[in-house]
LOZATOR-87220 format. One line per 4 residues: their letters; for each residue x, y, z of C-alpha. Coordinates in Angstrom, 2 decimals, decimal comma. Last residue first. Layout:
N
a = X Y Z | ... .
END
This chain:
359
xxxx = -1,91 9,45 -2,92 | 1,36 9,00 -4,83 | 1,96 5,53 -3,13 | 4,41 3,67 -5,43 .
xxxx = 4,18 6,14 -8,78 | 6,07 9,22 -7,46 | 9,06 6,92 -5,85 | 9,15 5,48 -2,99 .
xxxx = 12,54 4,55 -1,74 | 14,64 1,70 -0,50 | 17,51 1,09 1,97 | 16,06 -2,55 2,95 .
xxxx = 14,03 -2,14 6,55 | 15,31 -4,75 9,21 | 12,74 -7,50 10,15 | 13,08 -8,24 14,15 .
xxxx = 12,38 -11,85 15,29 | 10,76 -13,45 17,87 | 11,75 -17,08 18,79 | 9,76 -20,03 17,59 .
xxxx = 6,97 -22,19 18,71 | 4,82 -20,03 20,38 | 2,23 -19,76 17,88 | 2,15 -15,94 17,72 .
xxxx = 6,25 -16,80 17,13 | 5,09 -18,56 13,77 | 3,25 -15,53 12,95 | 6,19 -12,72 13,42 .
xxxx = 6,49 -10,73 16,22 | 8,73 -7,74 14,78 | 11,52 -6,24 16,87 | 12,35 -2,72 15,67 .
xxxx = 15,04 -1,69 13,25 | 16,08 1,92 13,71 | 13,47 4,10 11,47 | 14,51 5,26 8,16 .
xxxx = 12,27 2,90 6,39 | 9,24 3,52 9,49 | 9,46 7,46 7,61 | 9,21 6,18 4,47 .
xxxx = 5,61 4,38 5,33 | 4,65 6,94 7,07 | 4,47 6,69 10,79 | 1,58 7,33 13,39 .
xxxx = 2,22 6,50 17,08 | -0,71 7,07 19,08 | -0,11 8,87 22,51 | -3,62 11,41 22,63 .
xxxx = -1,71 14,26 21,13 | -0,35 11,60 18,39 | -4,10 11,01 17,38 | -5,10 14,96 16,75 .
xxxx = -3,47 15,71 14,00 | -4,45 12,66 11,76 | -7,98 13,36 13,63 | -7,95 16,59 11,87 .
xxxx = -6,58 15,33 8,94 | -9,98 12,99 8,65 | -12,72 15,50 9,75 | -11,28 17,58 6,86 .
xxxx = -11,37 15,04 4,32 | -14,74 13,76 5,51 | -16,10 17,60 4,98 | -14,63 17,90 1,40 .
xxxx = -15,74 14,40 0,85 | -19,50 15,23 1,53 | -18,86 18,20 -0,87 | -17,67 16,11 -4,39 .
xxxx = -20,75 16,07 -6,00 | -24,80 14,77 -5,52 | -25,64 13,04 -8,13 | -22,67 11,90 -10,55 .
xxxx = -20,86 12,05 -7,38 | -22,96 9,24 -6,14 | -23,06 7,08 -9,07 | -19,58 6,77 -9,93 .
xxxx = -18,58 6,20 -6,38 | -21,59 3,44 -5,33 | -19,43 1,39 -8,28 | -15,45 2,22 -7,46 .
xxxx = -16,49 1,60 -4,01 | -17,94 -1,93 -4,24 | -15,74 -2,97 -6,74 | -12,60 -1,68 -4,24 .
xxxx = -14,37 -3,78 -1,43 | -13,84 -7,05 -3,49 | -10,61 -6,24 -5,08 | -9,16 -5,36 -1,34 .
xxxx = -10,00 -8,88 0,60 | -8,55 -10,75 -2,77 | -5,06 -8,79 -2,52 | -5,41 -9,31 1,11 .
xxxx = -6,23 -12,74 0,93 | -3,19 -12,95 -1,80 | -0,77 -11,08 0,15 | -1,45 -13,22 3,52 .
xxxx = -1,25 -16,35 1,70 | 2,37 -15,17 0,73 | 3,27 -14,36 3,85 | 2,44 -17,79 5,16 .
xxxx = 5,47 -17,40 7,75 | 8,37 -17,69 5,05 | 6,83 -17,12 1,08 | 7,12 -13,55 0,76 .
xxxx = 10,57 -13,05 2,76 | 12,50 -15,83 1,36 | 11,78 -15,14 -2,42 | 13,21 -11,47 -1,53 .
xxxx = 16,51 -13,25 -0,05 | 16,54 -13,86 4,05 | 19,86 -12,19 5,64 | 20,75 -13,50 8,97 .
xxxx = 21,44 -11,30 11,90 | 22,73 -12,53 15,58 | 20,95 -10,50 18,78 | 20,34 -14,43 20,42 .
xxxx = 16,88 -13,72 19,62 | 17,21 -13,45 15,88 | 17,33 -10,53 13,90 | 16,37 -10,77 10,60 .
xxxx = 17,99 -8,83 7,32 | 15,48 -8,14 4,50 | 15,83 -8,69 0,88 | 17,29 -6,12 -1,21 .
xxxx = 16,60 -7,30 -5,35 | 13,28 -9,29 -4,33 | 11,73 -6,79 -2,08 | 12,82 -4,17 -4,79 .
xxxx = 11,08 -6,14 -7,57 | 7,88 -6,69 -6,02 | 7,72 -3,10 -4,94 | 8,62 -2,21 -8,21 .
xxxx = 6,13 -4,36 -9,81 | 3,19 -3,00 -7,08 | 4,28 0,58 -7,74 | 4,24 0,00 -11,86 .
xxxx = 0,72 -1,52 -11,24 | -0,58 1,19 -9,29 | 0,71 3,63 -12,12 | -0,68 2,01 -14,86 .
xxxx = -4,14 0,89 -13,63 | -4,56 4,26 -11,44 | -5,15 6,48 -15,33 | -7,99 4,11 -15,67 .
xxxx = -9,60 4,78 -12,42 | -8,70 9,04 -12,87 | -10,45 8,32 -16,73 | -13,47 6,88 -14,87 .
xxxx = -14,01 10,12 -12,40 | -13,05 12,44 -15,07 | -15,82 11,33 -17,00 | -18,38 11,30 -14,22 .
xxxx = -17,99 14,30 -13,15 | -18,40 15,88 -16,52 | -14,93 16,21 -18,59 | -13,95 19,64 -19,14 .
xxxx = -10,05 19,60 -18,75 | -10,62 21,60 -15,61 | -12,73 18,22 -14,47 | -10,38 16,14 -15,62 .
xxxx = -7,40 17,95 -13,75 | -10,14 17,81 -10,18 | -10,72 14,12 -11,07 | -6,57 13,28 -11,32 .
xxxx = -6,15 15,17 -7,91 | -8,61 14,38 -5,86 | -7,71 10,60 -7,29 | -3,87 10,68 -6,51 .
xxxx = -4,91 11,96 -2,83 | -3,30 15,38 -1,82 | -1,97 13,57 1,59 | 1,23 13,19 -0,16 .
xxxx = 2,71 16,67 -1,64 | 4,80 15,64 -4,19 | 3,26 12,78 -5,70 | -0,62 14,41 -4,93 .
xxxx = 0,45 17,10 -7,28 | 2,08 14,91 -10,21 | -1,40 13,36 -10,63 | -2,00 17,25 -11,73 .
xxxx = 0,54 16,86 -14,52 | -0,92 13,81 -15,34 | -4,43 15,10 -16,13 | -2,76 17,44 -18,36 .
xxxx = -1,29 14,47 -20,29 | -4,58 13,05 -21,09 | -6,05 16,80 -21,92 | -3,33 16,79 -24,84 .
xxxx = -3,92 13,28 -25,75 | -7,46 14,29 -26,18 | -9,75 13,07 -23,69 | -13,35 13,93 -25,61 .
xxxx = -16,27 16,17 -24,68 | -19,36 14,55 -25,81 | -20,85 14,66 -22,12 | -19,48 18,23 -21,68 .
xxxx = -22,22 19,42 -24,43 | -24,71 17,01 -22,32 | -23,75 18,50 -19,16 | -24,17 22,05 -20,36 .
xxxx = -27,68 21,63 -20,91 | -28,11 19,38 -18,04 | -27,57 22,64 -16,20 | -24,70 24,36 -14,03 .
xxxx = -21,54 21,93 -15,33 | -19,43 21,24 -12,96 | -15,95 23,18 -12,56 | -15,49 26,21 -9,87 .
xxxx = -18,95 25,49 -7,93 | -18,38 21,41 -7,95 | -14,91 22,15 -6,44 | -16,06 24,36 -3,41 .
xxxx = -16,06 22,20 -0,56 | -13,98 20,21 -2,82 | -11,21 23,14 -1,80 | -11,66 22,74 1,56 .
xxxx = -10,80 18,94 1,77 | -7,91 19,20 -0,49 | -6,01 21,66 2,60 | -7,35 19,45 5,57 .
xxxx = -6,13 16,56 3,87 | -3,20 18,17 2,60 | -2,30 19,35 6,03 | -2,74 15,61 7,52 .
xxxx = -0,36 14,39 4,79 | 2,27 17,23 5,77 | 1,57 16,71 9,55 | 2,76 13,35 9,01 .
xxxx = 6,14 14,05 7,17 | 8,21 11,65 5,96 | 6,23 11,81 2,27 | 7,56 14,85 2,01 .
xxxx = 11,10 14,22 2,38 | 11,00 10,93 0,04 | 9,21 13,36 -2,62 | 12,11 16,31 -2,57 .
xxxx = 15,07 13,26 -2,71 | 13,05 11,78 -6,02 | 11,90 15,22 -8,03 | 13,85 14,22 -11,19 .
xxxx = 12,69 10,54 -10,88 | 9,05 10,68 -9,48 | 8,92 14,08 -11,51 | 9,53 12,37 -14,98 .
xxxx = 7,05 9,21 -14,21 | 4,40 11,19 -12,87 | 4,50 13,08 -15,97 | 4,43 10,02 -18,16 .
xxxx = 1,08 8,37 -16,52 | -1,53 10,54 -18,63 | 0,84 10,07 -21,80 | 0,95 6,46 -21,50 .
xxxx = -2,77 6,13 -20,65 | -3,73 8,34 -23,68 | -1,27 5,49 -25,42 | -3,77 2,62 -24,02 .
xxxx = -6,96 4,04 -25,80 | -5,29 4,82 -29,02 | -3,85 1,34 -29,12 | -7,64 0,11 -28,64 .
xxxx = -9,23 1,90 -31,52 | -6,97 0,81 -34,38 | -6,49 -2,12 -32,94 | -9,94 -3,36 -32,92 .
xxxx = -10,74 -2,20 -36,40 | -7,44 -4,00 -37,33 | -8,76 -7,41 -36,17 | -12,28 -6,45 -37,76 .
xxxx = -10,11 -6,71 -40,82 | -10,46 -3,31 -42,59 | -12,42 -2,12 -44,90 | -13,96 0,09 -41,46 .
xxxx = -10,46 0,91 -41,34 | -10,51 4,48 -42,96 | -13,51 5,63 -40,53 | -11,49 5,05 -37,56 .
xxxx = -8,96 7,05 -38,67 | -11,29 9,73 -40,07 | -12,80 9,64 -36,47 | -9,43 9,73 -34,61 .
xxxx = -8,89 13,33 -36,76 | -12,24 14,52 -35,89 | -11,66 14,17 -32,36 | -13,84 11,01 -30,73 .
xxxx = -16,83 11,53 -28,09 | -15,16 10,39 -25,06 | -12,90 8,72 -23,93 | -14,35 4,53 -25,03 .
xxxx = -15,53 6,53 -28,13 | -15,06 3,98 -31,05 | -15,77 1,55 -28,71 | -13,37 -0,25 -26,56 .
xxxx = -12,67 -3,99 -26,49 | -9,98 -4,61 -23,99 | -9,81 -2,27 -21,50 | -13,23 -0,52 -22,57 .
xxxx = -14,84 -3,51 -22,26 | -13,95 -4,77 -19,13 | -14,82 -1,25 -17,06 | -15,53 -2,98 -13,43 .
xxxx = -13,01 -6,23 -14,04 | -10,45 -3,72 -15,35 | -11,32 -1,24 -11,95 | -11,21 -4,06 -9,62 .
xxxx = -8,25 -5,64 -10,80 | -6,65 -2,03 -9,74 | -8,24 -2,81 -6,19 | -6,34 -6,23 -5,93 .
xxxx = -3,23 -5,16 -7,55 | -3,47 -2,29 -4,96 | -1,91 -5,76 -2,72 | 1,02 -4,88 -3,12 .
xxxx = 1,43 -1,76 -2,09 | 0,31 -2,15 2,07 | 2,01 -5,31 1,61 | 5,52 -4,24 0,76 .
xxxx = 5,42 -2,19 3,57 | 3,99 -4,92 5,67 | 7,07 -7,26 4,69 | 9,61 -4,78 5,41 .
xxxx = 8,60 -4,27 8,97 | 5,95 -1,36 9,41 | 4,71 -3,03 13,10 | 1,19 -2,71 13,39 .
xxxx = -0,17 -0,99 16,38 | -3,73 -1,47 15,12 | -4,40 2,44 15,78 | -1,22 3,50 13,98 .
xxxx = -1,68 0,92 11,02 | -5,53 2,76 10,47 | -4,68 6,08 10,93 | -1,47 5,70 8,83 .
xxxx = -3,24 3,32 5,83 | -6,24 6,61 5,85 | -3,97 9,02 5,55 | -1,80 7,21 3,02 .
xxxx = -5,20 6,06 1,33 | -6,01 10,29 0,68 | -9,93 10,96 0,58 | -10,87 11,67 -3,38 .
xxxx = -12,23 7,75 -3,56 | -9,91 5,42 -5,75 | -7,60 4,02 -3,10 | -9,74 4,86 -0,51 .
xxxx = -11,98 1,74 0,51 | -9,63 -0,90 -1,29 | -6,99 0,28 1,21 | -9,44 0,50 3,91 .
xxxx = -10,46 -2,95 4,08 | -7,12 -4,89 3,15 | -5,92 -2,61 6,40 | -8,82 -3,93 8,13 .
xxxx = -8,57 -7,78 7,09 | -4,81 -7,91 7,40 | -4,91 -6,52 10,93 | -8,09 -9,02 12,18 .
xxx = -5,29 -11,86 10,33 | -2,51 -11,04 12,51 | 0,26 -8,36 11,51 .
END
C-alpha cells in the first residue's frame, strides 16, 4: 500500500462510515481497483483507523459526550425529569453525573445486541461477510427500500415534526435501535448507519434524531472493533516470507512499527477524521432537507458496479474472505525502495466479529 493508496482508502472510509451507503462496499471497490494487497497489516488498517472518523463524531457533538443537557436524547421521560429535578440541591458535580451516566448507559444498551449476536451468531457472520455478491445484494436491496424510507417513517408536516422533535430515546427505543444494528452485522452490505437511522426512525425520532443517535451509537462499537483489532494483531502476529521461501514470525509490536506502518496508521487515522467531519456535518443537514432518496439511487448504482467489476477482470475480496486466502507475496515499502527483498505477510487465523466492520 503506497501513500496515493493510503490517501484514497483513508478517503472513502471517513466518506461512508457514517453515511447510509455500506463502507465494506465502498473499502472493496476501492482496494479492488487500487490492487491493494489485503496482508495483515492493511486489514488491520482498514479498522483502525475508524478511530479517526469516530473522533470525528465526539469532536462534532462535544457537549453532549461530555457535558450533556438535561435532554442531550431527546426531550426527557418523566421519570429522568424527577431525577433530574431531585439533584438540582445537588453539587453541580452530581448534576453532571446524574445526566451524563444516563446518556452513556442508552449507549450500552444500544450496543448490547450487537454484542450478543456477534458472539452467538459468530460462524453465520464470518460466512456472510465472505461473500461479495452478498454485500453487493444488500446494497442493491437497502438502496430500494430508502427509495421509499422517508414515505414509510418521516413526519408529513412540521406539525408532526415538532411533536417527533420532543420525542425522547428511552432505554427501550435505545436497545431497539440495536437490534436493527444487528441487521447490517449479519447481512454485510446493509450499512450499520442505514440500519441504526431506519430503527430510529421506526422508534419515532425525526431524521435528524436518529441520524445523531446512529453517530453516537458508532462511538462504542467502532471503538470496540479498533481495540480488538489492536489486540488481535498484537496477540497473533503475522508470519513473513522471505525471498529465500524461509518464514519468520514478527510479534504484533513488530508488525505496526516495521516499514513506517505506524506513520501510515496515524496519517490515515488523521486523513479519515478530517473527511468524516466533513460528512458527518453536510449529512445532518442534507437529510434534514431533502431525505434519504439520493442514497437509495447511489446505493443501487453502487452494488451494481460491485457486480459488475469482476465481469470486467477486477479482483474484489472481503476482508474475511483475503483471511482465508493462501498467503500472497506483499511488496512492502522498504522493497518500493529497492533496498530489501520482497516479502509475503501471512493472514493470522482471526475473525470479525459483529462489532469490527458491521456495515
Amino acid at each position: 500500500m503506497n501513500l496515493l493508496d493510503l490517501i484514497i482508502i483513508s478517503i472513502v472510509e471517513g466518506l461512508t462510515e457514517f453515511l447510509p451507503v455500506s463502507s465494506t462496499g465502498h473499502m472493496m471497490i476501492a482496494e479492488g481497483l487500487l490492487g491493494v494487497e489485503m496482508t495483515t497489516f492493511v486489514k488491520s488498517f482498514t479498522v483502525i483507523i475508524q478511530l479517526g472518523a469516530i473522533l470525528a463524531v465526539v469532536v462534532l457533538y462535544w457537549r453532549k459526550f461530555f457535558y450533556p443537557s438535561a435532554d442531550a436524547l431527546g426531550k426527557q421521560t418523566s421519570a429522568e425529569g424527577a431525577s433530574v429535578q431531585a439533584s438540582q440541591g445537588t453539587s453541580r458535580f452530581g448534576q453532571w453525573w446524574s445526566r451524563i451516566w444516563r446518556f452513556y448507559l442508552k449507549l450500552i444498551v444500544g450496543v448490547l445486541p450487537a454484542v450478543v449476536v456477534g458472539l452467538t451468531l459468530k460462524d453465520v457472520i464470518d460466512q456472510n461477510l465472505e461473500s461479495v455478491t452478498m454485500v453487493a445484494v444488500m446494497l442493491i436491496i437497502g438502496g430500494v427500500f430508502m427509495l421509499f424510507c422517508d414515505q414509510l417513517f418521516a413526519p408529513k408536516d412540521k406539525a408532526a415534526v415538532e411533536v417527533l422533535s420532543h420525542t425522547p430515546v428511552t432505554y427501550r427505543r435505545a436497545f431497539m435501535i440495536g437490534l436493527y444494528q444487528c441487521i447490517a452485522a449479519v447481512l454485510p452490505g446493509t450499512s450499520r448507519s442505514m440500519a441504526t437511522i431506519v430503527g430510529g426512525m421506526q422508534q419515532k425520532l425525526t431524521r435528524k434524531m436518529a441520524a445523531e443517535f446512529s453517530f453516537f451509537l458508532a462511538v462504542p462499537t467502532m471503538f470496540g472493533a479498533a481495540v480488538k483489532e489492536v489486540y488481535d494483531l498484537m496477540k497473533h502476529g503475522a508470519d513473513i516470507t522471505l525471498a529465500d521461501g524461509t518464514v519468520q514470525h514478527l510479534t504484533g509490536s513488530q508488525v505496526l512499527t516495521a516499514d513506517g506502518n505506524l506513520t501510515t496508521l496515524l496519517l490515515g487515522s488523521l486523513i479519515a477524521f478530517v473527511v468524516a467531519l466533513m460528512a458527518v456535518k453536510y449529512f445532518i443537514h442534507y437529510i434534514a432537507r431533502y431525505g434519504f432518496r439520493a442514497f437509495g439511487w447511489y446505493r443501487i448504482i453502487v452494488g451494481a458496479v460491485i457486480l459488475a467489476l469482476p465481469l470486467c477482470g477486477v479482483k474484489l475480496q472481503t476482508e474475511n474472505e483475503s483471511q482465508t486466502a493462501t498467503p500472497h507475496a506483499e511488496s512492502t515499502a522498504q522493497s518500493r525502495t529497492n533496498n530489501h527483498s520482497q516479502r509475503t505477510i501471512s493472514t493470522s487465523q482471526r475473525t470479525i466479529t459483529a462489532t469490527q466492520r458491521p456495515a
